[in-house]
C-alpha positions as CSV (number, residue, x, y, z in Angstrom):
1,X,-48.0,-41.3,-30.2
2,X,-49.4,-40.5,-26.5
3,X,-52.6,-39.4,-25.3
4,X,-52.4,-37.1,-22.4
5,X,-55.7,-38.2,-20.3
6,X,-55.9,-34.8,-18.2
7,X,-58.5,-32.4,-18.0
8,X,-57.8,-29.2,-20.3
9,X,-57.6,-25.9,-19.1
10,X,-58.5,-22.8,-20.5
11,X,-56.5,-21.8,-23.6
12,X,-55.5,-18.1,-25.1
13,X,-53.8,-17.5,-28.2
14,X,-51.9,-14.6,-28.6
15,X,-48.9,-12.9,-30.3
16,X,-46.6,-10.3,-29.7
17,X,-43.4,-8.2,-31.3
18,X,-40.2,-6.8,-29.5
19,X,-38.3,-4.7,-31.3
20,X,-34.4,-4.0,-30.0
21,X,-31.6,-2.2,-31.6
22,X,-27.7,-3.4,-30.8
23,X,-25.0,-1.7,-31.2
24,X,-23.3,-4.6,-32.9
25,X,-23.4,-6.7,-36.5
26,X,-26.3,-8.5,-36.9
27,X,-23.9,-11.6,-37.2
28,X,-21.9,-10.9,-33.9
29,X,-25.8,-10.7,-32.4
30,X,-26.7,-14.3,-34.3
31,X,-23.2,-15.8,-32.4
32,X,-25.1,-14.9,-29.2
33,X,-27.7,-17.5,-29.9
34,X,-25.6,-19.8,-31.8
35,X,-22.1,-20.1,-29.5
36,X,-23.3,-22.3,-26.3
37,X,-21.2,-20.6,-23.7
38,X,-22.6,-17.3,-25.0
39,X,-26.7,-18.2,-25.0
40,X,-26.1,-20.0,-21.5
41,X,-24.4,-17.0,-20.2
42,X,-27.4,-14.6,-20.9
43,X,-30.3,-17.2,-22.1
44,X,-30.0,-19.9,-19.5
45,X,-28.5,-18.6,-16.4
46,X,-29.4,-16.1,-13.8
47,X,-29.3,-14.8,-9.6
48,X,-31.6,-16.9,-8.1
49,X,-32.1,-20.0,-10.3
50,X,-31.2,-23.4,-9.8
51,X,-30.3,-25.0,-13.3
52,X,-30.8,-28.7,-13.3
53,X,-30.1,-29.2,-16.7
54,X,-29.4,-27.7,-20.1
55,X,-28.9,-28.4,-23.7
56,X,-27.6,-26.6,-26.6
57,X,-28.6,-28.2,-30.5
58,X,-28.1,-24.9,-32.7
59,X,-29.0,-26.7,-36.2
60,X,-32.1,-26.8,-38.2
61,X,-33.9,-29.9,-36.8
62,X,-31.9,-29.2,-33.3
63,X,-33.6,-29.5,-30.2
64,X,-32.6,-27.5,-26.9
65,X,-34.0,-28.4,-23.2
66,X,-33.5,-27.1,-19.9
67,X,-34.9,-27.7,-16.3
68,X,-34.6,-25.2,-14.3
69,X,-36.1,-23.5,-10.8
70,X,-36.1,-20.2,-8.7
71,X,-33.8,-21.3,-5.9
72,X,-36.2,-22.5,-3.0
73,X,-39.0,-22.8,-5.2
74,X,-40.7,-26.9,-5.1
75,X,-41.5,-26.9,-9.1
76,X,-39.5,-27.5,-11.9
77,X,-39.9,-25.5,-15.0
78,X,-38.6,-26.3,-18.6
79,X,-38.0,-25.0,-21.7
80,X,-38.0,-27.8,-24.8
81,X,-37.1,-25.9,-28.3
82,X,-36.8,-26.7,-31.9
83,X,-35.3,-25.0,-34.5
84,X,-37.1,-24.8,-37.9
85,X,-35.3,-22.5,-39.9
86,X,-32.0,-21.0,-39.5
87,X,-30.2,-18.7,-41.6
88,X,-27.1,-17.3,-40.5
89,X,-26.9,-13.8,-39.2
90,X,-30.4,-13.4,-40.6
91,X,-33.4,-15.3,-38.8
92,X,-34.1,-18.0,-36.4
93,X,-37.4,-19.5,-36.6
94,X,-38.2,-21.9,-33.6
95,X,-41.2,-24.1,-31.7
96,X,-41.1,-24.0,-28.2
97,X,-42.7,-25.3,-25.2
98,X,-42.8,-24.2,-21.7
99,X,-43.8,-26.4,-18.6
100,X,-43.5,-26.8,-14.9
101,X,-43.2,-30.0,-13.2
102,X,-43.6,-31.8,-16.6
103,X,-46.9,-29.9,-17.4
104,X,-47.1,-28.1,-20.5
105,X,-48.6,-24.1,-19.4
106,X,-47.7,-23.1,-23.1
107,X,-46.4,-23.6,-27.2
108,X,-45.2,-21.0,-29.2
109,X,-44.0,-20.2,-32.2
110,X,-40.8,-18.1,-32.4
111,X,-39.1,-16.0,-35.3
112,X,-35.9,-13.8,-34.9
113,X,-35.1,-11.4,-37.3
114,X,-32.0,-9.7,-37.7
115,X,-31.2,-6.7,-40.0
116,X,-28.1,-3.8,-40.1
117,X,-29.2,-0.8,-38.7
118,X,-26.6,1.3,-39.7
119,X,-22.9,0.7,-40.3
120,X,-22.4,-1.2,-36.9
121,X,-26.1,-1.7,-35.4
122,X,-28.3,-4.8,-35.6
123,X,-32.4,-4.3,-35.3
124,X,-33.6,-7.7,-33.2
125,X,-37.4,-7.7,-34.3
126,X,-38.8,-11.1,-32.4
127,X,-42.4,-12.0,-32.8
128,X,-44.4,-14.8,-30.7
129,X,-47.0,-16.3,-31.7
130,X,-48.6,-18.6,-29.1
131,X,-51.2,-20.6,-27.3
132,X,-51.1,-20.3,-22.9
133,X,-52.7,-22.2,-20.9
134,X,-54.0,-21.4,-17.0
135,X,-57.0,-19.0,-17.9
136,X,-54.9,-16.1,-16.7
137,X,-55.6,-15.0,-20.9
138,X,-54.2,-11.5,-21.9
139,X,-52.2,-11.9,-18.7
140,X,-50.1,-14.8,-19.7
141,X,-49.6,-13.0,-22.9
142,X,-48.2,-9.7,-21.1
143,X,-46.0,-12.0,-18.7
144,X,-44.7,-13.8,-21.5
145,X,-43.7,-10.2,-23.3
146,X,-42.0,-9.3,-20.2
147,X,-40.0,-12.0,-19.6
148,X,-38.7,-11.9,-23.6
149,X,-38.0,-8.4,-23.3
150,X,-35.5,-9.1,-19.9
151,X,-34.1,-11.9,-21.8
152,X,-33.4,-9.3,-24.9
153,X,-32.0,-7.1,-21.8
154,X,-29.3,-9.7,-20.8
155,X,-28.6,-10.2,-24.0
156,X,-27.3,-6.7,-25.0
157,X,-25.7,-7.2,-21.5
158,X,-23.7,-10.1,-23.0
159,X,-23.0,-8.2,-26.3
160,X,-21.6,-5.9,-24.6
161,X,-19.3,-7.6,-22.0
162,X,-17.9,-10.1,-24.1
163,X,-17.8,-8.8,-27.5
């Protein structure tokens, strides 16, 4: 076990839900997370960032990692996620940590839930539950929303371009 020996910085907790309808299955949705080309092409990749590195362990017990930086920017960031639960077509459950330049800024829990809408439309309901460091508080929180809800963006993006 390691001891970090650094001085701590202010912590907020905080959680948050996103609800998204797809026109799609909920289990042509779930393939989005689980195929790798798929979740790089709207999880992992983007105009204007450098990927260094990236991982893709879709099991229960699987762990994902990617490094990653806005091109030109000096830091690093990553992204280091566990899956706890999966069941297929249904719910992903996952642990996550965010960091830049090795430095953990926050830990999260993550659960996915996916239910037919409808004959042919998937509900996405994603809550976060969390801890963020920097003292920015609700901020963080609000950032952190945002970026999930572009991600959710580029994901019916992918749903629909490569159905």
């Amino acid at each position: 076990m390691t001891t970090q020996t650094t001085t701590a910085t202010k912590i907020s907790f905080g959680s948050f839900t996103i609800e998204r309808k797809y026109s799609h299955k909920p289990e042509r949705v779930f393939r989005a997370f689980e195929d790798p080309e798929a979740h790089y092409r709207w999880f992992v990749s983007g105009e204007g960032w450098e990927i260094a590195n990236y991982t893709h362990d879709f099991r229960v017990g699987g762990h994902e990692h990617g490094k990653f930086r806005p091109v030109g920017h000096p830091s690093t960031f990553g992204n280091d996620t566990w899956h706890l639960e999966i069941i297929k077509g249904q719910r992903i459950v996952s642990a996550y940590t965010m960091s830049v330049d090795g430095k953990p800024f926050s830990h999260s829990l993550a659960t996915i839930e996916l239910v037919a809408d409808g004959p042919n439309d998937c509900k996405l309901t994603y809550t976060e539950q969390g801890a963020y460091f920097g003292g920015e508080g609700e901020q963080e929180i609000k950032n952190r929303k945002t970026g999930c809800e572009e991600l959710f963006g580029k994901l019916e993006i992918e749903l629909k371009t490569h159905s």
